[in-house]
N, C-alpha and C positions, 0 to 999 in steps of 0.2 A: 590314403590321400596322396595327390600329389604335389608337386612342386616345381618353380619357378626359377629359372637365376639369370641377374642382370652382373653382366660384366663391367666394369668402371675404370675405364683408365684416364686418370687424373695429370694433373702437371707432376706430382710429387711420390703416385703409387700408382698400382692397381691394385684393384678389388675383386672379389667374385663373393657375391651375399647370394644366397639362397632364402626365398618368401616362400611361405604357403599359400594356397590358391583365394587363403581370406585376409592376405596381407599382413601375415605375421611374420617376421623373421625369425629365420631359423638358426642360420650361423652365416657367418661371413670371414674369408682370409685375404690377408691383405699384405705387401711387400711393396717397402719404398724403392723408388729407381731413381737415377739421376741422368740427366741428358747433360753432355760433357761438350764444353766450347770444342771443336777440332783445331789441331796444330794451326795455326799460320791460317787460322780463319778469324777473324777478328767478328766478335759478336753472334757466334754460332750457337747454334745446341741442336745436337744432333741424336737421333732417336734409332735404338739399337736394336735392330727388328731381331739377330737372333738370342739378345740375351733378355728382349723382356718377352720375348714369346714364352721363354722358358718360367720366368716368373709369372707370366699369363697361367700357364700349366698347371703350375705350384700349387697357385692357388685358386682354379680349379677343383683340383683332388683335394686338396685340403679342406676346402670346405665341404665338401662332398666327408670326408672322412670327421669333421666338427660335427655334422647335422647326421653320420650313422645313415646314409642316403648312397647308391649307388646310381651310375648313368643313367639307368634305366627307370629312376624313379621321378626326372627331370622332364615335365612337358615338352619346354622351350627354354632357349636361350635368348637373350638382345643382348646389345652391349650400346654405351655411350662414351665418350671420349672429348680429352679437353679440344677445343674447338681448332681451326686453324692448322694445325699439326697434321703433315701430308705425307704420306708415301706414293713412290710411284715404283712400277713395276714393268717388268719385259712380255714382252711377247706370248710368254710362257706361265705369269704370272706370278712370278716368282719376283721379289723385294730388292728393288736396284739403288733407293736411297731415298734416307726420310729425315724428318727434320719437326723437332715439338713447337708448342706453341709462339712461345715469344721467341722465336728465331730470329735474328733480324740483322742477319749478312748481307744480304741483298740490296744494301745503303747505295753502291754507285748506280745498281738498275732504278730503284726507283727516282734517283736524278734525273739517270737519263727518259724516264717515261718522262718525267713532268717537264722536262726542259725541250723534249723533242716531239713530245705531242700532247702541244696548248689546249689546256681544259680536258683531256681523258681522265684524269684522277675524277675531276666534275660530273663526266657523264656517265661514266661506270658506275659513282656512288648512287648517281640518282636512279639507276635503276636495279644494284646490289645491294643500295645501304652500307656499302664497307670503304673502306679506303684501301693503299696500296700498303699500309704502314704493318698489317699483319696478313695483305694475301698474299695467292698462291705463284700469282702471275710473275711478281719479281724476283721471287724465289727459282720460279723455273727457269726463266731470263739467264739466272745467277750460272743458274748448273749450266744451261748452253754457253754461254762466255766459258765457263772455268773447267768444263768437266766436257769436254765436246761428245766423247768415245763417251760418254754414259749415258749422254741425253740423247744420243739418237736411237740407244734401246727402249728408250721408254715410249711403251705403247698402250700405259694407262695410268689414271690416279685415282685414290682416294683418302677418307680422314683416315683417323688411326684408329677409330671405334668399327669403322669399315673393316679395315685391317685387321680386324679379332673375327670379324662375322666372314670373311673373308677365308683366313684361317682354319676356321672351322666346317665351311662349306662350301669353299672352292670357288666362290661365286664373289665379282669384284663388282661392287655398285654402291649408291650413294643417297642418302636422302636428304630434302630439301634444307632442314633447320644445321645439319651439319654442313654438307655440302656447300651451303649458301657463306660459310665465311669465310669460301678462298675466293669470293669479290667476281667469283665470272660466273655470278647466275643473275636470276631474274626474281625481285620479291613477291611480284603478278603472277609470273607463269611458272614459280615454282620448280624451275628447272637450267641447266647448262645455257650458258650464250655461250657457243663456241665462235660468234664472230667478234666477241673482244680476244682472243686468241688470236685469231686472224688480223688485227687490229695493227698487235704489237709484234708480229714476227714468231709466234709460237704454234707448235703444236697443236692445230684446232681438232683433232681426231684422236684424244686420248681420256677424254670424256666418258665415263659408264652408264651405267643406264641410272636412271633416277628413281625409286620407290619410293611410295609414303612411308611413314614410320609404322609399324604395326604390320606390315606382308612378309609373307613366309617367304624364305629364300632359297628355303632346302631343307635338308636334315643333315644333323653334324654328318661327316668323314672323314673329318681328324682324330687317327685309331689312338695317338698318344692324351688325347685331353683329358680321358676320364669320362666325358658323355657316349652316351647310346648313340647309335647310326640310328633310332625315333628319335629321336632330339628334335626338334623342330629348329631351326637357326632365322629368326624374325629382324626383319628390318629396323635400329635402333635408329637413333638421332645424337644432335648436342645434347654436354650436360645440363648446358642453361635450361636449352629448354625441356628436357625430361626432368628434368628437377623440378621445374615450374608446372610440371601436368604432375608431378608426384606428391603436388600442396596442390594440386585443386584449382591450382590458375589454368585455366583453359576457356574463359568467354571474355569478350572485348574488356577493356577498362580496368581487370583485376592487376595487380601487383605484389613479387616477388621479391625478396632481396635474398640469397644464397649467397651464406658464407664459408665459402671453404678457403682454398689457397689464396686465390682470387675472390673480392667479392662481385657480387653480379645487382645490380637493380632492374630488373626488370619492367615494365609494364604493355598490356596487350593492346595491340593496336588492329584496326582492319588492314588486312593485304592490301590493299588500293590505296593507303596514305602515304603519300613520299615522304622520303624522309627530308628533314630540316635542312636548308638551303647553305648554311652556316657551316655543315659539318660537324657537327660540334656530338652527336650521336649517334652509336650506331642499329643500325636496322637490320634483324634477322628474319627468314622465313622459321614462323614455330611449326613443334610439332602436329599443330592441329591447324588443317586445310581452312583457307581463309582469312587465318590470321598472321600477323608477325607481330613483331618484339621490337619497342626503345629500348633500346638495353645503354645502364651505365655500365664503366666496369674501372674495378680500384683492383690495383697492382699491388700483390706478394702481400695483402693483409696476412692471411694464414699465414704464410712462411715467415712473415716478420715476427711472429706470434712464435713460433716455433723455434728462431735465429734466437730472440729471446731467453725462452725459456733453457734454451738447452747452452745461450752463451754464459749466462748471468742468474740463473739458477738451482743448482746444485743443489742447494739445502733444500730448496722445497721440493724436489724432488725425492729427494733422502728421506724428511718428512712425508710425501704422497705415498711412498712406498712401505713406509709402517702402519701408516692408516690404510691401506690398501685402496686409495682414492687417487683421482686422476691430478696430476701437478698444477694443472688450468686450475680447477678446485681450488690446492691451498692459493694460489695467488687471487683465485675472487676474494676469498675468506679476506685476505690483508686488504684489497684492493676495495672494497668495499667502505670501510672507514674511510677511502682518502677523500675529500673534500670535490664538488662537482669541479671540475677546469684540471684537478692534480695539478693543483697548487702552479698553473700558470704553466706546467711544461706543452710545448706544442712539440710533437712529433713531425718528424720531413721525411714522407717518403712518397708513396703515390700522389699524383695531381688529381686533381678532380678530374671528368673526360673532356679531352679535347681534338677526338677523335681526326681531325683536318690536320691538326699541325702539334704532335704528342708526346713529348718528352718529360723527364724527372728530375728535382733536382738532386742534389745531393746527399744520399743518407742520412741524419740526424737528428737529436734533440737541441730543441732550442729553448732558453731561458731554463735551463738546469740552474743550481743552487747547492753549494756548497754545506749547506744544512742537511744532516744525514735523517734527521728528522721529517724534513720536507723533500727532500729529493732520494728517494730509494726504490728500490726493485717492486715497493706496491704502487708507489704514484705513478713510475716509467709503466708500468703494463695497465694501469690505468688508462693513463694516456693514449697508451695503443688500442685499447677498446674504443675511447671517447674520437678516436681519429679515426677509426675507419667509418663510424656512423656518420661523422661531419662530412667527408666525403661523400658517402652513400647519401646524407639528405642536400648536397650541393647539385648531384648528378639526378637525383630525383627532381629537384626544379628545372633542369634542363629541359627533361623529360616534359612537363607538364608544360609548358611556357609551349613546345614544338605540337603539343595533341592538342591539348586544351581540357585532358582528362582532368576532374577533378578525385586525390585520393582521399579514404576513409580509412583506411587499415592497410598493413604490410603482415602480408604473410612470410616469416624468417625462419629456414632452413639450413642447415651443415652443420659442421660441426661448431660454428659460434655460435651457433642455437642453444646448446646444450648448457650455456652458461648462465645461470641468472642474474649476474648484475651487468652483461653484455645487451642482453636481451631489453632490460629497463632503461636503459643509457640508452638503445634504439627506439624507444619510445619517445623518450625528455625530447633527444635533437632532432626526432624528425617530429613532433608534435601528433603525430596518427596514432591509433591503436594496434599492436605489434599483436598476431596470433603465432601461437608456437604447434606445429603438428605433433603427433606423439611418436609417429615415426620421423624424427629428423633428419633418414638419411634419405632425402626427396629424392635426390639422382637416382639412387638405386632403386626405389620405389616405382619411381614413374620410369624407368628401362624393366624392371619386373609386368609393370601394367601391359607395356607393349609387348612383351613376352606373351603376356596371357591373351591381348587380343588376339595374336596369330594364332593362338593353340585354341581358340572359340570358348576362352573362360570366360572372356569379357566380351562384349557386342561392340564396344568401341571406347577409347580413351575416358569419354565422359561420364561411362557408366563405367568403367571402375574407377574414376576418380569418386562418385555416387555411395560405391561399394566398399571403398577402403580407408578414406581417409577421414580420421577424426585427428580433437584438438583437445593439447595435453593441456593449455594453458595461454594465458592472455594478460599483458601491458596496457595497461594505462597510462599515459604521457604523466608527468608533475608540471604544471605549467608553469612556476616556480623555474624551474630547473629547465627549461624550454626556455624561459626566457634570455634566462645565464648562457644559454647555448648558440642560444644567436647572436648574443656577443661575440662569444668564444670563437663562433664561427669564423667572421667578421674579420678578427684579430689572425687567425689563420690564414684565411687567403691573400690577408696585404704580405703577411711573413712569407707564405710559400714565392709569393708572386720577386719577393723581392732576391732569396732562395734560386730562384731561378736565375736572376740576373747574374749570381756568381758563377754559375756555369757557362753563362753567355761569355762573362770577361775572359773565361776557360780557367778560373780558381778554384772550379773542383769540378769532380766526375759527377756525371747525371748517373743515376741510377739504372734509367731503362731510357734510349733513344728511340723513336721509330725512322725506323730506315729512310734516307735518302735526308734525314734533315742534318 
């Protein structure tokens, strides 16, 4: 038999899993990284081409040596990558400076775009779906201002899942669903506007070529990765949206919610629907021709999850490790008994999306309680489950109020899939039926899928979504507990909204800004 591998690099790791050609996995190795504010850069994170290339490698051969598999037994490679997150490169093609997803240095450019030329934020969205808040444009602005002698080497870009297929095959290019969220494409024509470049003073000739998601790019020639020179190296995409073809969302109407670090709501839209006039949502080209993506999206869920666990955790930790189970585990086990709302705590962190004009307020629990009873490490992580769904079904009405889609079910994937009282709690507050796949790591599935298209396992996306994907299990809403929720809700957003005003008076720090506000 052979074998497949999708590469994944996330905000918080990269991955490399190994599938077999019937969609089973085989093994997967993984190393967290971290993108480091730079000195004297205020709001930075900046992305360190030669030290996660190394941990790219890692794990590579590592899983290659997990799964007892050498180079040679790998059809194809694809790789996906968190969205946004750019590198650019010289002449030579060699890595001149990158920068991950929520970067957002670039605060005085996008002033100045919006202050010196009336309505371009406007008409860039309506035909990229993005704003300036996480693209590419003010980013590069930033490097011409601050970095002159570096910007004028650069004589290309791409994402950072480019960047690995890049890597690996010498070959620098870019496809639509990734591509499309540094805000200078087109969600029609699937492709580069190099005249909003031209627009604002930049570079309009550093643009690559554009592939669909599933074309062959080459065969590996990076002799240190561990793959064969037959490697096939196939055109990958975002993770949203390979995650979303790795559940089987791929025709008009269906819907996605992926919970990893970030969560994502997805739902499928035809390429010809503009997006909302309001801003308020962003619009992506998907992996599949034709369509694109509402997408909500809730800020650092996972990593909140994670900040948690490993700040205010210890013991169950200590406990997950004699039982040989995962720490998430013991905290559903406690977290399960607490009461729907967790006894009144409202968690502050992500806003719902307001993609136009996007900030955070300031980190916290609100309406804590001095009862150790009522207020402990199971209701707090309670909480943080019941809050990122209330978000996720806030951003879901956005969505549907802008289509007119009516939803039936949310297919949920990542890793807060794997939780069952996360999973039911997404049922209650969004009132829909939640399906759970049996492979829950969608990203890496649907960048395996595209793998297999290019190596001619698969005829096309749809027929291995046909091919591979089943359902481990399935939510029912409580309508009881739906009810409670839309309270809850309710009570949330007057809190969050008012939450915000303390950062306006400037009495605390916002979380996450987007640039230029």
């Amino acid at each position: 038999m052979k074998y497949l591998m999708a590469i994944d690099a996330g905000t918080g790791s990269v991955r490399a899993v190994i599938f077999d050609t019937d969609g089973n996995q085989i093994s997967v190795a993984q190393e967290e990284w971290r993108h480091i504010e730079e000195e004297g850069v205020s709001h930075s994170m900046s992305f360190d081409t030669a030290k996660n290339w190394a941990l790219t490698v890692s794990c590579i051969k590592e899983s290659l040596a997990l799964a007892g598999l050498t180079g040679e037994d790998i059809l194809a490679v694809s790789a996906t990558s968190m969205r946004e997150g750019i590198v650019l490169y010289n002449s030579q093609g060699e890595e001149l400076w990158a920068v991950a997803n929520v970067d957002a240095r670039a605060s005085k450019e996008v002033k100045y775009l919006k202050e010196n030329f009336e309505g371009i934020e406007e008409e860039f969205y309506g035909l990229s779906g993005q704003t300036f808040a996480l693209g590419a444009l003010p980013r590069i602005m930033w490097l011409k201002n601050n970095m002159p002698e570096l910007y004028e080497r650069v004589a290309s870009i791409s994402m950072i899942g480019d960047w690995i297929l890049a890597k690996l095959s010498g070959v620098i290019a870019t496809d639509p669903s990734n591509g499309g969220t540094t805000g200078i494409f087109s969600l029609q024509e699937r492709d580069w506007q190099p005249s909003m470049a031209t627009k604002v003073g930049i570079k309009d000739n550093i643009f690559p070529k554009t592939l669909e998601v599933g074309m062959v790019m080459g065969n590996v020639t990076d002799r240190i990765s561990g793959l064969s020179s037959k490697t096939k190296v196939v055109m990958g995409g975002g993770d949203v949206q390979l995650g979303s073809a790795g559940l089987g969302v791929v025709k008009e109407g269906q819907v996605a919610i992926l919970g990893g670090s970030f969560w994502q709501q997805v739902v499928n839209i035809k390429s010809e629907v503009k997006p909302p006039k309001d801003m308020s949502i962003r619009v992506n080209p998907h992996v599949v021709e034709g369509l694109s993506q509402a997408e909500g999206i809730t800020f650092f869920s996972g990593l909140v999850m994670r900040w948690f666990r490993d700040a205010f955790c210890d013991m169950e930790k200590l406990e997950a490790k004699e039982r040989g189970i995962d720490t998430y585990t013991v905290l559903e086990e406690r977290a399960k008994d607490v009461p729907v709302g967790s006894h009144g705590i409202m968690p502050i962190f992500s806003d719902s999306m307001k993609y136009g004009k996007w900030y955070h307020a300031s980190p916290s629990f609100i309406n804590l309680s001095i009862d150790p009873s009522v207020c402990n490490r199971a209701s707090m992580f309670r909480s943080l489950e019941e809050n990122a769904c209330i978000v996720s079904a806030i951003n879901l009405k956005k969505i549907q109020e802008f289509t007119g889609i009516e939803i039936e079910e949310i297919v949920f994937a990542g890793g807060a899939s794997r939780g069952e009282l996360w999973c039911q709690i997404l049922a209650d507050v969004t009132g829909y039926r939640v399906k759970i796949p049996k492979v829950t790591e969608a990203t890496a599935l649907g960048t395996v899928m595209v793998a297999g298209v290019g190596a001619g396992v698969y005829t096309s996306l749809s027929d291995a979504s046909a091919q591979l994907i089943s359902w481990d299990r399935e939510y029912s809403p409580n309508n009881l507990n739906f009810s409670k929720y839309n309270i809850i809700q309710q009570k949330w957003y007057e809190i969050y909204k008012k939450q915000l005003e303390l950062v306006d008076m400037g009495l605390t720090k916002s979380m996450w800004k987007a640039p230029g506000l």
